[in-house]
C-alpha positions as CSV (number, residue, x, y, z in Angstrom):
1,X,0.0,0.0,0.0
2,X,1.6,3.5,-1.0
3,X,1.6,5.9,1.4
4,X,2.5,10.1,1.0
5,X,4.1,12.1,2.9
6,X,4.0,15.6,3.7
7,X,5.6,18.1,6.5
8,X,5.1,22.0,7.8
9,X,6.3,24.5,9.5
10,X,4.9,26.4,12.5
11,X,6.8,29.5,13.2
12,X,6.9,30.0,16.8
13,X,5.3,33.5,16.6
14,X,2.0,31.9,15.7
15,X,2.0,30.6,19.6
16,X,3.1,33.4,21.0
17,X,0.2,35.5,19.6
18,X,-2.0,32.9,21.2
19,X,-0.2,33.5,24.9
20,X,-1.1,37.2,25.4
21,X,-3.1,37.2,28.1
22,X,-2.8,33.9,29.2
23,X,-0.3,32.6,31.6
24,X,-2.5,29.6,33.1
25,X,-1.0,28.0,36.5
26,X,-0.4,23.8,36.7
27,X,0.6,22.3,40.1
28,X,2.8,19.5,39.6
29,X,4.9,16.9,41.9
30,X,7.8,15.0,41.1
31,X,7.9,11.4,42.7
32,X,10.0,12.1,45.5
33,X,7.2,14.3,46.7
34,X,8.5,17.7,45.6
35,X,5.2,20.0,44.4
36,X,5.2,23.4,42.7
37,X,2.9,26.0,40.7
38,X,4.0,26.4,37.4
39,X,3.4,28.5,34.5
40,X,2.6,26.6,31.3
41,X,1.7,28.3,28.3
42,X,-1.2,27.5,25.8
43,X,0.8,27.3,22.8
44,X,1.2,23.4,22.5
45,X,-2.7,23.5,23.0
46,X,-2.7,25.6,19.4
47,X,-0.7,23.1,17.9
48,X,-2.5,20.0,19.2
49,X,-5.7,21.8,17.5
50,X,-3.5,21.8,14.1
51,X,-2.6,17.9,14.5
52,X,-6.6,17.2,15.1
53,X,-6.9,19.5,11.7
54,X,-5.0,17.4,10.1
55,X,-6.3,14.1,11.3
56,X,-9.5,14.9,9.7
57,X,-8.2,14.9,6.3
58,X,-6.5,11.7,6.9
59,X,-3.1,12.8,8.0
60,X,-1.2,11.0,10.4
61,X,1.9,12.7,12.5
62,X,5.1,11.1,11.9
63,X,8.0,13.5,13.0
64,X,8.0,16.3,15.3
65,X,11.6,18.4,15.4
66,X,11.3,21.3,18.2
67,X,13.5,24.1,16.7
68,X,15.1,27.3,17.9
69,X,12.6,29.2,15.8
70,X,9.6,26.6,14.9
71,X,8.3,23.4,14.7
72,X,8.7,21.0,12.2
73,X,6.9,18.4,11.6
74,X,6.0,15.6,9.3
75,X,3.0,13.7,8.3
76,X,2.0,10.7,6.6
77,X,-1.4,8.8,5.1
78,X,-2.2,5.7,3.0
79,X,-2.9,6.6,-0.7
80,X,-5.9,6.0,-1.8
């Protein structure tokens, strides 16, 4: 079965426009019972909503590559 590949790139800037005006808080603990508040930011949440996109049409993640000034990454589907 053939199968295509494609990939984009997600500047980092689109994120950052997503973050003004909100910082949200996370309370975490590590396993030798060390808890803190951090902050986490919502721009992985925007990029998870692009991967669901993109599973909709069919399109599978492959590859993600984290890089100084985006993110990468490649996807896959069977041909049809």
């Amino acid at each position: 079965m053939a199968v295509e590949y494609r990939f984009e790139f997600y500047p980092y800037g689109i994120f950052k426009e997503e973050m003004v005006g909100e910082h949200r808080k996370i309370f975490s603990c590590k396993a030798e019972k060390e808890c803190r508040v951090e902050d986490v930011h919502p721009e992985f949440s925007h990029l998870v909503e692009m991967f669901q996109d993109r599973d909709e049409a069919g399109w599978e993640v492959a590859q993600i590559f984290f890089q100084e000034n985006g993110v990468l990454v490649f996807y896959k589907r069977r041909k049809e």
